[in-house]
C-alpha angles and dihedrals in degrees: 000000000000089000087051097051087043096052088050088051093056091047101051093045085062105040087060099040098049095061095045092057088044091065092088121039124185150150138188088288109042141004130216117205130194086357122163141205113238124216088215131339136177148110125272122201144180142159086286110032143021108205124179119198138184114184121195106034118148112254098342107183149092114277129193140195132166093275107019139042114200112194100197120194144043108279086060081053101045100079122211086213110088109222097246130166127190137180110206089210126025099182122059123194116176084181119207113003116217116202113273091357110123121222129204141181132175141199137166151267132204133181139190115181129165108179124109101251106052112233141236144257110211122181140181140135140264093230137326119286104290138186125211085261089058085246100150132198097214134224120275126263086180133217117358110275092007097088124194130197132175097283096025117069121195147170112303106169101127118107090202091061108082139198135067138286148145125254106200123208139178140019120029082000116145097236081177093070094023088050096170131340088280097068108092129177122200110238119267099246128220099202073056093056092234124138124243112274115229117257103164128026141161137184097208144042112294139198126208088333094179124193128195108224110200117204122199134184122190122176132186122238092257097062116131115238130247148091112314114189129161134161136245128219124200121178129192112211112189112205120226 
C-alpha cells in the first residue's frame, strides 16, 4: 500500500508540471507565447455560412470589469477582415517644371486591417530626385522659419522655397501634425539611412481606411535640366 501512494505522488508531480512548460514554445528562430493545444479547430463552410472554430482553448471568453474588458482566446484574435493595402496610382510624372511654379499630384491609400492592435503606413525614398548627371532637387525645409523635418510638417507656401515633399490627408491621418494642405515633410531617405516616418496609423481594427498623399515639386530658376526621377517606398504594418 506505501508503494502504491509513492508511485501516485510521482505521477501526479509530472502530469501538472509538463503542460505548464509546454505554454511557450520557442527556438532559436522564433519564439510562441501563451500558446495552447486545441482539441479540434477549423473552419467549416457551405452555400449559406463560413464558420471558424478552436475547441479546447483555456478560459476563452469576454471578461469585464468596471475599467478594463479582456476578450481571451483565438477566435477574439483571428480577424474576418483580411489585412489588404492599395495605392490608387504607382508612376508619377510632374511633366515639364517651370521656375517657381509649383507642381502637385495626388493618389490614393487604403487600408483593411483586422488585427487588435490596429497597424502602420511608413514612407521614404530611395534617394532625392536625381538626373543622370547626379544633379538632385532636394527635399523641402520648407518656408523660412517654419521649419519641416521627416516626422514634423509644417507650412510650405512660399514659391521662392524650393525642393520636393508629400502633404497627407484623411483618414488615420495625424491633422495634428497635417494641420491643413499647406503643411508639407521631406521624405525620410534610405540612401540617407533613415527609417520610414509614419503617415498613417490606427490602434484598432480598421475597414477600407483610406489617405490622400499629396506630392509637390518646386525648382529655382538655376536648376540644371534634365530628367529627375526617385522612388518611393510605402510600407503597411499590421499590430498584433
Amino acid at each position: 500500500m506505501r508503494f502504491g501512494i509513492w508511485i501516485l505522488v510521482i505521477s501526479l508531480f509530472f502530469s501538472l508540471a509538463y503542460p505548464v512548460r509546454a505554454l511557450t514554445l520557442e527556438s532559436s528562430s522564433y519564439k510562441i507565447q501563451m500558446g495552447n493545444f486545441n482539441t479540434s479547430a477549423g473552419k467549416g463552410t457551405s452555400t449559406s455560412y463560413s464558420l471558424g472554430q478552436t475547441t479546447g482553448q483555456i478560459a476563452p471568453g469576454q471578461y469585464t470589469g468596471s475599467n478594463y474588458i479582456v476578450k481571451a482566446g483565438f477566435q477574439y484574435i483571428h480577424s474576418i477582415v483580411p489585412f489588404s493595402f492599395s495605392i490608387s496610382k504607382t508612376s508619377i510624372d510632374f511633366g515639364t517644371l517651370t521656375a517657381q511654379i509649383p507642381k502637385t499630384d495626388s493618389f490614393n491609400l487604403t487600408i483593411s486591417n483586422g488585427s487588435a492592435y490596429g497597424y502602420q503606413v511608413l514612407a521614404k525614398e530611395n534617394h532625392p530626385l536625381r538626373d543622370s548627371q547626379n544633379n538632385e532637387i532636394s527635399d523641402t525645409s520648407c518656408d523660412t522659419g517654419t521649419t519641416c523635418t521627416i516626422n514634423d510638417a509644417n507650412v510650405w507656401s512660399s514659391t521662392s522655397t524650393y525642393g520636393f515633399g508629400y502633404n497627407m490627408s484623411g483618414t488615420d491621418v495625424d491633422t495634428t501634425d497635417f494641420v491643413d494642405s499647406s503643411y508639407y515633410r521631406p521624405f525620410a531617405s534610405l540612401e540617407a539611412g533613415q527609417s520610414g516616418a509614419v503617415i498613417m496609423s490606427s490602434t484598432s481594427p480598421t475597414s477600407n481606411s483610406q489617405s490622400l498623399m499629396t506630392l509637390k515639386v518646386n525648382v529655382s530658376g538655376v536648376q540644371p535640366a534634365g530628367s529627375y526621377t526617385n522612388q518611393l517606398i510605402l510600407i503597411a504594418v499590421p499590430s498584433f
